[in-house]
Steps between C-alpha positions, in 0.01 A plus 500: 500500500326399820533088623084493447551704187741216394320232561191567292652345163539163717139524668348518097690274399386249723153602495544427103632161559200437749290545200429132395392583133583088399270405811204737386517451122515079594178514719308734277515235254477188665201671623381534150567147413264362788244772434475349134464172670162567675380648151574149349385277742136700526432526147598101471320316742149497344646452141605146517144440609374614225732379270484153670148516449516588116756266427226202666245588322727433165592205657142367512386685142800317333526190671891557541757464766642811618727557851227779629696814676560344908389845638498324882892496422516816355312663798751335706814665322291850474464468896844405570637775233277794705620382822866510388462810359344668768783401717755649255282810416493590931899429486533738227251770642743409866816580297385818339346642813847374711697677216306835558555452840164524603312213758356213325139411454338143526211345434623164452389147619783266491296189656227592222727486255669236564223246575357621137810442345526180646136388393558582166763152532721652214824627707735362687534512878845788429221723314275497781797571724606750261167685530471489829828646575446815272173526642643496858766744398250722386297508778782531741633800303144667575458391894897609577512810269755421269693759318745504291765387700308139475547534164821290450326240685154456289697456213781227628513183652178299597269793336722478159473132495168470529424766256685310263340146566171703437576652192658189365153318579291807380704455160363128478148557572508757260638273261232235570244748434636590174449095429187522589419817247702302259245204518232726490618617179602164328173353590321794325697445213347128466138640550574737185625235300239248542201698503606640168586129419154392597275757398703739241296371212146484611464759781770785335330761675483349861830394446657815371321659849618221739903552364469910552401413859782229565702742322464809732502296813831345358603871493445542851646222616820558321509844629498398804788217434689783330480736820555241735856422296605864538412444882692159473828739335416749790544169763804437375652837562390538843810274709767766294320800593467400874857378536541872371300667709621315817869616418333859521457383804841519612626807241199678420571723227291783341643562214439188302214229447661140426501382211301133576245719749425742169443205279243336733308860570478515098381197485255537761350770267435266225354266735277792635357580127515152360276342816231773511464499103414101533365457826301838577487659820397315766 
């Protein structure tokens, strides 16, 4: 057998454990995951109006004291929550392109960004950082052509910390917003009640009409607090998958996806169905 001959089992074999499969099948879903996240935030903005709005005029029929739905604050977290996901959705789209080994792509504004995030007055100064700094990375990756070899380095050190000080503040706006939804629904529950307390016996027809509608907007609301809990479950699974997928970093392997990275694609299914059944598409 000829030296070149010899030496083709050892040039696959390395091209195999070039193939970052972990990387790829991480950024594909995180990518999913922020997708979803512009779905939710562009169904819900004009909602809380309009529930807001309902929920005063109750206030005024009924003469009762209700905490109305504080849709300034919950335009604030919406804001902050697309910002932060757009920052994590370009560092996903960066690591999947890096892992093809193909140039990266950016449209990103990282001042923008971060002087919306800041507005919003929700996050700490170490989120804006954070942003910024994945941002920046991104955007570097496109102006230097990065390829693969960067690869290590997007997904260690300053780039990993700040990815995790993002998603750990991503995970508790989410969380506020699923207060928020929670409210929404609690306070609907009290309309229900006393309306039907009020008017049951002499207006059983208007009354029977006015609980069907509270009833289906309940629905919706609670749809939407279901889906955002599988996104919450799908938060939680992102800092195992990426500690995963950065040791593919350094041993790339093609013949098996981890474990934590496989749980947090599944789950980024569910969170795929369960947010365009209750939100809709954008």
């Amino acid at each position: 057998m000829t030296r070149s001959l010899a030496m083709v089992p050892a040039l696959l074999l390395m091209a195999a454990c070039s193939n970052y499969a972990n990387v790829r099948t991480f950024a594909g879903s995180l990518q999913v995951v922020t997708t979803d996240t512009a779905t939710i935030v562009a169904a819900d903005e004009a909602s809380c109006a309009q529930n807001s709005a309902l929920q005063a005029e109750y206030v005024m029929l009924e003469h009762q004291q209700l905490a109305l739905p504080d849709c300034a604050k919950l335009r604030n977290t919406l804001s902050a929550i697309l910002i932060e996901s757009q920052a994590l959705q370009a560092y996903g789209a960066a690591l999947a392109t890096l892992a093809q080994d193909q140039f990266v792509t950016s449209d990103a504004d990282a001042k923008a960004a971060t002087a919306g995030l800041s507005a919003t007055g929700l996050v700490q100064a170490p989120v804006v950082t954070a942003v910024s700094t994945i941002f920046g990375f991104v955007e570097t990756a496109a102006l230097e052509g990065y390829r693969k070899g960067k690869l290590l380095d997007a997904m260690t050190g300053a780039n990993a910390a700040a990815f995790k000080t993002l998603v750990a503040s991503f995970d508790v706006l989410s969380k506020q917003y699923a207060v928020a939804l929670r409210g929404q629904i609690a306070n609907i529950d009290i309309i229900s009640n006393v309306f039907a307390h009020n008017h049951g016996a002499t207006e059983p027809l208007a009354t029977m009409e006015v609980k069907l509608r509270l009833a289906t907007l309940k629905a919706s609301i609670a749809a939407k607090a279901a889906a955002l809990k599988d996104f919450d479950d799908a938060l939680a699974k992102l800092d195992p998958a990426f500690d995963a997928a950065a040791d593919d970093t350094g041993h790339p392997s093609d013949r098996e996806i981890y474990e934590s990275i496989k749980t947090f694609a599944g789950k980024a299914k569910t969170v795929h169905a369960a947010v365009l059944k209750a939100f809709g598409a954008p």
